[in-house]
C-alpha positions in Angstrom: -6.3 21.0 0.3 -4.2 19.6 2.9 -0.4 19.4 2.5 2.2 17.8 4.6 6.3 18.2 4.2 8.0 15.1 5.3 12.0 15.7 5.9 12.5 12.3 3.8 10.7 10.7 0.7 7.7 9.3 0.9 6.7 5.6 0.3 3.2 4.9 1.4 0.3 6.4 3.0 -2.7 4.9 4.7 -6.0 6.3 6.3 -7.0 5.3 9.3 -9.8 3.1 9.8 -10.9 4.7 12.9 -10.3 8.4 12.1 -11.6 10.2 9.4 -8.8 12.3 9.2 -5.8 10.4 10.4 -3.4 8.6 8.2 0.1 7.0 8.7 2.9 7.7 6.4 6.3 5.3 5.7 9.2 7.9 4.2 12.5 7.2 3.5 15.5 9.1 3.4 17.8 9.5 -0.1 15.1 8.0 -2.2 15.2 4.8 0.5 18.9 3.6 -1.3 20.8 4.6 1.8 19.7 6.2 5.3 16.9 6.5 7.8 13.6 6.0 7.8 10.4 8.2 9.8 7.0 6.9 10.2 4.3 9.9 10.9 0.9 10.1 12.4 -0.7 13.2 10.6 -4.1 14.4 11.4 -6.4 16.8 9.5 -7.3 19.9 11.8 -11.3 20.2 12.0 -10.6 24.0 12.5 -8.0 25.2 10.1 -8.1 22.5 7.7 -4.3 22.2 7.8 -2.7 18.4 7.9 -0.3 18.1 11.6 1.9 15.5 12.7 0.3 14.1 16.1 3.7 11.5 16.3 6.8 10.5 14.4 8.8 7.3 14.7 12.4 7.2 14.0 14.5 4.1 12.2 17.5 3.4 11.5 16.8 2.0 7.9 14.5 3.5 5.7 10.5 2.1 5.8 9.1 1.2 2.7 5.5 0.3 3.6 3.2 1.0 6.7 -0.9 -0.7 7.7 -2.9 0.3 10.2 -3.9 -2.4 12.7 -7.4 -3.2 11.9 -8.5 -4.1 15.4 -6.5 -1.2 17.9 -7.1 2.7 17.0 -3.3 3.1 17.5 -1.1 0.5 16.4 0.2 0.5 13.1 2.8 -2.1 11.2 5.7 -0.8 9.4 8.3 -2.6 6.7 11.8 -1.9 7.4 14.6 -1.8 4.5 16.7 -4.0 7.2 14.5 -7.0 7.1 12.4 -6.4 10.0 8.5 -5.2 10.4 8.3 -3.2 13.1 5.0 -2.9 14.9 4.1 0.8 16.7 1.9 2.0 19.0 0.6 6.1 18.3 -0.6 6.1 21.8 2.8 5.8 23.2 5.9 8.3 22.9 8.9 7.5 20.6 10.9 6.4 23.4 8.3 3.4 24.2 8.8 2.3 20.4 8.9 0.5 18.5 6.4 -2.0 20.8 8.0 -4.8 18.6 10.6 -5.4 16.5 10.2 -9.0 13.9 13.3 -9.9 12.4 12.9 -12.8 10.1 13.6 -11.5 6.2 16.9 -11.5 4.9 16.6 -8.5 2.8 14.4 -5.4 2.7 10.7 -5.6 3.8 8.7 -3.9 0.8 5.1 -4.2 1.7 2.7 -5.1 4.9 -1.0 -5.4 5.0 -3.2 -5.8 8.0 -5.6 -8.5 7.4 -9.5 -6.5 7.4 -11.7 -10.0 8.3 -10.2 -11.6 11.0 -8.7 -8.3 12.4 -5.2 -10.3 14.2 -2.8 -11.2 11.6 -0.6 -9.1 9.0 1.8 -10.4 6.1 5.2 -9.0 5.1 6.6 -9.7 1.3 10.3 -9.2 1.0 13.2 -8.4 -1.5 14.1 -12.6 -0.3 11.0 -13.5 -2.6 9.2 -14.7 0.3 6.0 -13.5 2.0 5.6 -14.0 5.9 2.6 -14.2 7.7 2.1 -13.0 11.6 -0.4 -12.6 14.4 0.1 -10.3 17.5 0.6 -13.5 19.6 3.4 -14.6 18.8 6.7 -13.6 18.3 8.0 -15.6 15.4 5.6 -16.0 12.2 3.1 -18.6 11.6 4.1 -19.5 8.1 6.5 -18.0 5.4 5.2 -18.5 1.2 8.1 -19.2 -1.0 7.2 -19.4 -4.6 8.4 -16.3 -6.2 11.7 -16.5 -8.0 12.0 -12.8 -7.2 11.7 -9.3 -4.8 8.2 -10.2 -3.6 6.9 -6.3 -4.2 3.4 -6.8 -2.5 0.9 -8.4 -0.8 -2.7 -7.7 -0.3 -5.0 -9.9 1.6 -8.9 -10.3 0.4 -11.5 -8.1 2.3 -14.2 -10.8 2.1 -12.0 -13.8 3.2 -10.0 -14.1 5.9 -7.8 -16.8 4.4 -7.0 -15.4 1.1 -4.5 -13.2 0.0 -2.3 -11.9 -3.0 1.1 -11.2 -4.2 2.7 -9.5 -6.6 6.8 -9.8 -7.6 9.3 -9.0 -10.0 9.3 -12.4 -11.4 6.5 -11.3 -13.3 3.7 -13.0 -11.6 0.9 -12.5 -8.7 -0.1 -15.3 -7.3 -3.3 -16.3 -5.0 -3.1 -17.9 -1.4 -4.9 -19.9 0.9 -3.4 -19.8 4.0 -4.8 -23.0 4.7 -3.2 -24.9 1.2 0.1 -25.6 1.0 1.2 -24.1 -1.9 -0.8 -20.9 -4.4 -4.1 -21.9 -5.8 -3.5 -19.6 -8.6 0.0 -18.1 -10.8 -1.0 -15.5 -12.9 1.1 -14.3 -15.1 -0.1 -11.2 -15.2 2.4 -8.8 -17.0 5.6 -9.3 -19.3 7.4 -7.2 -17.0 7.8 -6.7 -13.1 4.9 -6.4 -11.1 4.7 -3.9 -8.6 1.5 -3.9 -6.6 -2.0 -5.2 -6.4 -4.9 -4.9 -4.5 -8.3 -6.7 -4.7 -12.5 -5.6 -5.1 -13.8 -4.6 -2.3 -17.3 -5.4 -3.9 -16.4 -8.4 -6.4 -14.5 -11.3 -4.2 -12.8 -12.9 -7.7 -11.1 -9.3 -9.3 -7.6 -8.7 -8.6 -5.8 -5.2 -10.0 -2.1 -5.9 -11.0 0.4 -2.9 -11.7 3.2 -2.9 -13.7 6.5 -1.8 -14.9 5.1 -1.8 -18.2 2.9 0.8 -17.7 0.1 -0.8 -16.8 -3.0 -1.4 -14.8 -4.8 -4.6 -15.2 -8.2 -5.9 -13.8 -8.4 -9.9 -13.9 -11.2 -12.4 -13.0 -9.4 -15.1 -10.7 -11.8 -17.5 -11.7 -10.7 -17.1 -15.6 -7.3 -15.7 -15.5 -6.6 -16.2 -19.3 -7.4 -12.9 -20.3 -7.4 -9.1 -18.1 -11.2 -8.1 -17.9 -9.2 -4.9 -18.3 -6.2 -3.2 -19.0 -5.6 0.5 -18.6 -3.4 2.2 -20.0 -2.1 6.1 -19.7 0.4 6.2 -17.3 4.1 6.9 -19.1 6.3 5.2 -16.7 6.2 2.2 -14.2 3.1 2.3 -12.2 3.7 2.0 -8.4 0.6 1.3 -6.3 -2.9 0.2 -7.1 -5.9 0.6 -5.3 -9.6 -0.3 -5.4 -12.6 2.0 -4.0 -14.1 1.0 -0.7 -17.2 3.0 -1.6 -17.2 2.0 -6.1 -17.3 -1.2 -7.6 -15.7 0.0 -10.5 -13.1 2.6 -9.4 -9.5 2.1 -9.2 -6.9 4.5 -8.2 -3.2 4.0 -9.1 0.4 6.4 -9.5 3.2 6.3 -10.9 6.7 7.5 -11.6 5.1 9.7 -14.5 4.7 12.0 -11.3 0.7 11.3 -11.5 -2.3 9.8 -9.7 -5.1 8.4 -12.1 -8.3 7.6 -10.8 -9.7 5.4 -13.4 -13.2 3.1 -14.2 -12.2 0.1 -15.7 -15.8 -0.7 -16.7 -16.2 2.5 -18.8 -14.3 2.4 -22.5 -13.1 6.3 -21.3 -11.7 4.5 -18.6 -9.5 7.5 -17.1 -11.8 9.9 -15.2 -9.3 11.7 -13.8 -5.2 12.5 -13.7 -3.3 14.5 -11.0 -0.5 15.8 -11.5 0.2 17.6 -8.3 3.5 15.9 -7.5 7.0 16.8 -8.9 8.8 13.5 -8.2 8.2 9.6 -8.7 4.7 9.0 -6.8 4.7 6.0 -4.9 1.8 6.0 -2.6 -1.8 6.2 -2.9 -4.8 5.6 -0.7 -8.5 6.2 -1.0 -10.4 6.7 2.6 -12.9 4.2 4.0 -14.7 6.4 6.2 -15.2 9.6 3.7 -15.8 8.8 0.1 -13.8 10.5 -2.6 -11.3 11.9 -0.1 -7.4 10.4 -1.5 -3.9 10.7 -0.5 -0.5 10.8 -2.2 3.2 10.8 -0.9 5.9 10.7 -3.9 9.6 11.4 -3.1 9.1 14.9 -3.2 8.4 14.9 0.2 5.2 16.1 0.0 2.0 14.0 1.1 -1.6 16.0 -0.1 -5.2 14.9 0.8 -7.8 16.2 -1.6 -11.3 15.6 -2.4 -11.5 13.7 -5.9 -12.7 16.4 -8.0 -10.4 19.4 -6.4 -7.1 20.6 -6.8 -4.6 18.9 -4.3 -2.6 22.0 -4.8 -5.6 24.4 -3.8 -4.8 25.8 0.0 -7.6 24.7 3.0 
């Protein structure tokens, strides 16, 4: 399967929308505590197989999140360990980016998503505890969230409504938004430790996935928040990233700094139907594609980022 060496540490990956094989990948450099950052445009080679960088985008600061625009092929949205969200434009050479430069947080810029219904806005959730919301408009944001008591960690906006979205922090909460409302219409304690990502159903508009330093991945009803729907447990160290399927109801994909990615389905009691343990260092990206089922991607701070077919070896050569 396809492999990729970054010169820094990875931090996220992300398929493209519009390209089956394209994806965008945020890296660090010295594990993202001090240095630069890159941000690459791979692409999968029809022919050999083999994963090539089309473009790379150099920072200053290391980048610890990156989204694809959902409404231009090319332009993709980066967080910045300086504060700033940086959007770029693939089309363009390095020299003509990045195509804009937001600086508005007052410490790093951990997560970005690129909201899928209404196609012109994206959010950015900071290490200030606050989660900012743009469009391509303007040049300062439309509104900044300030609830958290700690490092917002990430943000995830709802794929069947273009006003909701959710956060997840280190103050042991996520917390639902209407960008419309002036404050959350739902806290949820989710975890009794720091929560580190979350992601929502693509098929079911009220489940929410929460990941956590304990471990943990849970599945919650919005609507009754009392109680997970589901919590899944097998990962042996803090679990980075969550994500649901954009083709399975029931699927979930998370990793983890046990140096694995677990595919799982929280419906089934044998929730885990698969573990991958192709990395050799913390794991701290996932993504699932939305244009070919069952085809995944990792990026851990080994520097390596693999796509593989769910079912293969991410190790095995094109």
């Amino acid at each position: 399967m396809p492999v990729f060496k970054t010169p820094f540490n990875g931090y996220a990956v992300r398929f493209s929308p519009f390209y089956e094989g394209r994806l965008l990948v945020a890296t660090s450099q010295n594990f993202g505590i001090l240095g630069n950052g890159r941000l690459h445009v791979l692409e999968i080679d029809p022919a050999s197989g083999a994963l090539a960088e089309l473009r790379s985008f150099e920072t200053a600061d290391g980048i610890y999140d990156c989204a694809w625009s959902e409404s231009h092929d090319s332009l993709a949205v980066a967080a910045v360990a300086d504060g700033s969200v940086k959007l770029w434009d693939a089309s363009l050479p390095p020299a003509a980016n990045p195509v804009r430069s937001l600086h508005e947080h007052s410490r790093e810029v951990h997560s970005v998503d690129w909201n899928p219904v209404r196609r012109d806005s994206f959010l950015s959730a900071s290490w200030d505890d606050s989660v900012k919301l743009w469009t391509l408009d303007r040049q300062s944001s439309v509104r900044t969230f300030r609830e958290h008591s700690y490092c917002v960690y990430a943000v995830a906006w709802s794929p069947r409504h273009a006003d909701v979205f959710a956060s997840a922090s280190g103050d042991r909460t996520a917390r639902v938004w209407d960008v419309r409302d002036p404050r959350s219409t739902l806290v949820l304690p989710a975890h009794d430790h720091e929560i580190l990502s979350c992601d929502w159903n693509k098929y079911d508009e009220c489940s929410l996935a929460t990941a956590s330093v304990d471990k943990s991945v849970r599945v919650w009803d919005v609507r009754a928040p009392r109680a997970p729907i589901a919590n899944l447990a097998g990962h042996g160290y803090a679990v980075r990233k969550v994500k649901f399927s954009p083709h399975r109801e029931n699927i979930l994909l998370s990793c983890s700094y046990d140096m694995t990615v677990c595919m799982w389905d929280y419906r089934a009691e044998d929730a885990l139907i698969a573990r991958y343990d192709h990395h050799t260092e913390f794991v701290v990206g996932v993504d699932m594609s939305v244009l070919v089922e069952g085809l995944l991607a990792s990026t851990g701070w080994d520097e390596l980022v693999y796509v593989w077919q769910h079912g293969t070896d991410p190790r095995a050569m094109p």
